[in-house]
Each structure stands twice: as C-alpha cells, then as structure tokens.
LUMDRENKOL-774943 format. One record per residue: x negated, z negated, y negated of N, C-alpha, C, CB in turn. Coordinates in steps of 0.001 Angstrom, whole numbers, padded with zeros to 6 digits, always signed. Glycine has a CB too. Example, Ala and Ser with C-alpha at 12.3 -4.5 7.8 and 13.67 -1.06 7.14 Angstrom:
# residues 2
-013190-007800+005690-012300-007800+004500-013200-007800+003300-011308-009046+004473-012850-007080+002250-013670-007140+001060-012900-007870-000030-014084-005725+000598
***
This chain:
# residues 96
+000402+019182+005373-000652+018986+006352-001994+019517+005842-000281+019668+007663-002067+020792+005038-003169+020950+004670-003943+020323+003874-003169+021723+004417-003146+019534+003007-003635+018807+001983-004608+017160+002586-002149+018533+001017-003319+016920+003749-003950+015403+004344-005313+015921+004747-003035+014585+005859-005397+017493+005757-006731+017441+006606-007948+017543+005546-006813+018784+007777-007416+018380+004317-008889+018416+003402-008982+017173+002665-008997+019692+002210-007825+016375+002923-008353+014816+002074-009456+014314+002796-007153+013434+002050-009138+014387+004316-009994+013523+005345-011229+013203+005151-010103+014043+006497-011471+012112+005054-013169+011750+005631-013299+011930+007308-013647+009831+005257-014920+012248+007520-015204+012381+008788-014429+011630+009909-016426+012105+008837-014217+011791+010965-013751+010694+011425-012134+009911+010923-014892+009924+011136-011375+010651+010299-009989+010031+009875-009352+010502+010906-009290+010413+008466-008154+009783+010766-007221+009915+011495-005613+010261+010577-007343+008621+012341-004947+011379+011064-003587+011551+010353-002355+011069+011656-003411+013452+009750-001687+010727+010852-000449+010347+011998+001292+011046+011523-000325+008247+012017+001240+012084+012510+001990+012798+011866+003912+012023+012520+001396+014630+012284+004550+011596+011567+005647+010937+011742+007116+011796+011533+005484+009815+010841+007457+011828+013064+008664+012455+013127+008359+014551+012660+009762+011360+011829+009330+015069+012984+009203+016519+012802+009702+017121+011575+009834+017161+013829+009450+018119+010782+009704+018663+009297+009911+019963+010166+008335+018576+007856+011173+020851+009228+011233+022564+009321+010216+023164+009283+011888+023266+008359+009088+022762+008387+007853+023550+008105+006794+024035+009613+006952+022477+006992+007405+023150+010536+005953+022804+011618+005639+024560+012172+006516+021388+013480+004608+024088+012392+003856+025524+013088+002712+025518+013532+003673+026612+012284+001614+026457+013840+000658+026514+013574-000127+024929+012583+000817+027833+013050-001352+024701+013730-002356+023441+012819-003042+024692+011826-003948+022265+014073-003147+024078+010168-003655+024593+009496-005142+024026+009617-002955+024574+008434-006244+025090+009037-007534+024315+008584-007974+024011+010186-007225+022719+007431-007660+024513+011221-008436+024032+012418-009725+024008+012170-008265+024783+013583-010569+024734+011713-012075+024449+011886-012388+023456+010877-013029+025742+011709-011693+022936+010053-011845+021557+009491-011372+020312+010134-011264+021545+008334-010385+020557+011079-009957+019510+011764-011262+018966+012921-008520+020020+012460-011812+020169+013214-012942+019847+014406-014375+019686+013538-013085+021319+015714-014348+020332+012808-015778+020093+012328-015721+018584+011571-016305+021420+011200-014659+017842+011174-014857+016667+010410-014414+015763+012092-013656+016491+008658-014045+015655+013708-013538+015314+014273-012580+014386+013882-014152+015192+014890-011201+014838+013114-009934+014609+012837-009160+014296+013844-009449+015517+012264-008694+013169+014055-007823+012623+015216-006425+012991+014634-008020+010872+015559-005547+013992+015254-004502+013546+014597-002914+013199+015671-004355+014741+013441-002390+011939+015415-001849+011302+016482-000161+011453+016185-002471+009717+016575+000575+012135+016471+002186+012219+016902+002754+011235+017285+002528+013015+017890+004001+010456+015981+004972+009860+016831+006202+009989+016434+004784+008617+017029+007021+009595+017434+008449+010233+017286+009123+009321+016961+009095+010877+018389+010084+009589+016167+011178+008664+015689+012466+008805+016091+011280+008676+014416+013293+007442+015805+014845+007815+016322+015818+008256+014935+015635+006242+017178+016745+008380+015184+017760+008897+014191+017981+008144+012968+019022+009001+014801+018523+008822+012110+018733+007754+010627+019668+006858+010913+019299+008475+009157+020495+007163+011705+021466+005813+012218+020646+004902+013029+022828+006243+013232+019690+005014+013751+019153+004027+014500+018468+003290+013125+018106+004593+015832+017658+003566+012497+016868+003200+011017+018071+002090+010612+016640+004816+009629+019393+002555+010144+019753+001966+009115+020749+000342+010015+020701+003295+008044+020393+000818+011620+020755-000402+012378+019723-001263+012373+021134-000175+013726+018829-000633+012306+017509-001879+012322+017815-002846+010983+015614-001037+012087+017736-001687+009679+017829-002139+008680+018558-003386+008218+018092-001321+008238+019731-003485+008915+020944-004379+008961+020805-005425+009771+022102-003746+009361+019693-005068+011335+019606-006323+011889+018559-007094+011414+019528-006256+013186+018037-006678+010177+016422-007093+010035+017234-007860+008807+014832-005692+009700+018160-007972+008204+018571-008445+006962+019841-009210+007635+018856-007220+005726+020131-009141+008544+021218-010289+008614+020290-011490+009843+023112-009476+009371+019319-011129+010129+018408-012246+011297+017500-013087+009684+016758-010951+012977+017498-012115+008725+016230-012756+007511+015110-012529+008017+016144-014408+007135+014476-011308+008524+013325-010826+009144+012776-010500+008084+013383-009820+010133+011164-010364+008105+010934-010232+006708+009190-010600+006703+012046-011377+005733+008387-009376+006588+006794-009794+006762+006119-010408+006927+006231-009783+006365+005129-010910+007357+004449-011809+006860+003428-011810+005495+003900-012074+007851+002900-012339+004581+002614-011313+003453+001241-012341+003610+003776-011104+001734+000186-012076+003555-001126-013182+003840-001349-013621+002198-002880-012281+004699-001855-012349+001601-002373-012344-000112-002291-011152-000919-003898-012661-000288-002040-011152-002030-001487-010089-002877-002490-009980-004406+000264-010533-003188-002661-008768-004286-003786-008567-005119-003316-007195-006414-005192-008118-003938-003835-008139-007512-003339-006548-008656-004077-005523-007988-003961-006498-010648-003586-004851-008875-004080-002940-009197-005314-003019-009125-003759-002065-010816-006165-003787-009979-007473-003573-010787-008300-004409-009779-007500-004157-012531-007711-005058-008753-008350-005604-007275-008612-005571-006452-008280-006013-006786-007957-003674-006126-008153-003146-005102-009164-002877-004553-007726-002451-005098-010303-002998-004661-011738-002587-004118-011955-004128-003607-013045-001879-005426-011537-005098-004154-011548-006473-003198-010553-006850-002399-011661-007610-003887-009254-006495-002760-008106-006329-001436-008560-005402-000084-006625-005480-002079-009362-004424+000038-009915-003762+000731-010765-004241+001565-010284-003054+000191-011617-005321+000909-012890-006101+001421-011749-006821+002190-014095-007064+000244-011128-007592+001648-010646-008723+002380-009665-008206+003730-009792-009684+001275-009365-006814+003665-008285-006402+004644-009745-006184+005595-006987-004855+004199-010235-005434+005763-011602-005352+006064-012558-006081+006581-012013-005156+005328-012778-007738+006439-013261-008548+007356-012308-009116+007763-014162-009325+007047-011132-008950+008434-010155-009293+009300-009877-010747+009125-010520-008941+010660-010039-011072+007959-009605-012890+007568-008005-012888+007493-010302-013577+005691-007400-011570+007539-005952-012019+007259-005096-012052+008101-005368-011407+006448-003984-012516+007558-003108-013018+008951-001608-012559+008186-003273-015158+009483-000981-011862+008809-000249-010798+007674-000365-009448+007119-000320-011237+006681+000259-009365+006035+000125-007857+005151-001051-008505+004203+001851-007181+004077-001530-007642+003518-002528-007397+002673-001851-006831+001362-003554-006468+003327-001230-007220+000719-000440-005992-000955-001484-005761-002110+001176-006970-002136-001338-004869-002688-001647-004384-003845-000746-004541-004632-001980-003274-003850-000491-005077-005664+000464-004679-006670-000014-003434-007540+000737-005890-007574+001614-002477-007857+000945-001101-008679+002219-001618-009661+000911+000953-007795+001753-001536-010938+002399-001568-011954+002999-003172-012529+003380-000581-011628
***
C-alpha cells in the first residue's frame, strides 16, 4: 500500500481487492489527502467461487471482447486510443 499511494498522481484512485494479513493502519495518510487519493474497497468471494466461474466461463466459450491490440513500443498510442473512447472492447498491449 505504501508503494501504490506514493506512486499516485493527484487525483488517482487505488482499489484495494479483497483482504491481505498485513492490513492495518492507512499508511502515508497525509499523502493520501494532500494528493486527494480515492481509495475504493471491494470484496471478493472464495477461491472456490473463482475457480466455478472459471469453469463456467470455459465450458459457455465466454471470452472478451478484444477491440485492438497494440505492441509494447505502442503504448503511448494504445493509451490515446483507450482514451478517446472509440473502443468497443479491451484495449491490449502486447509485452514481449
């Protein structure tokens, strides 16, 4: 957590997913308010619920929609394009 809040730009948002042993205390509070850091909680179900999805999502053939896929070295224009909302789908980067 400390690491996401000092990544933040002004105005980011962290979304903290499901609970870790570590939790405690928000670190960096006066960075969380002085950059106004949204940070939004959601809860998840069990690894058995996960690996039922998993199974119904692969035996229905569920499966993204993928709009356009862009190398590594394109990412500053995959960005643009996620960015004026022309897409209809995922947006990919390829890494490697």
């Amino acid at each position: 957590m400390p690491q996401s809040i000092n990544a933040c730009a002004v105005h980011a948002r962290i979304v903290i997913i499901g609970v870790t042993g570590s939790d405690g205390p928000l670190p960096n509070y006066g960075s969380i308010i002085g950059k106004n850091i949204t940070l939004k909680g959601i809860a998840e179900g069990s690894r058995a619920m996960l690996a039922r999805l998993v199974r119904a999502m692969e035996a229905t053939g569920f499966a993204p929609v993928i709009d356009r896929t862009f190398a590594f070295d394109e990412a500053l224009e995959a960005c643009r394009y996620l960015k004026s909302g022309a897409h209809l789908g995922k947006v990919l980067i390829k890494v490697g």
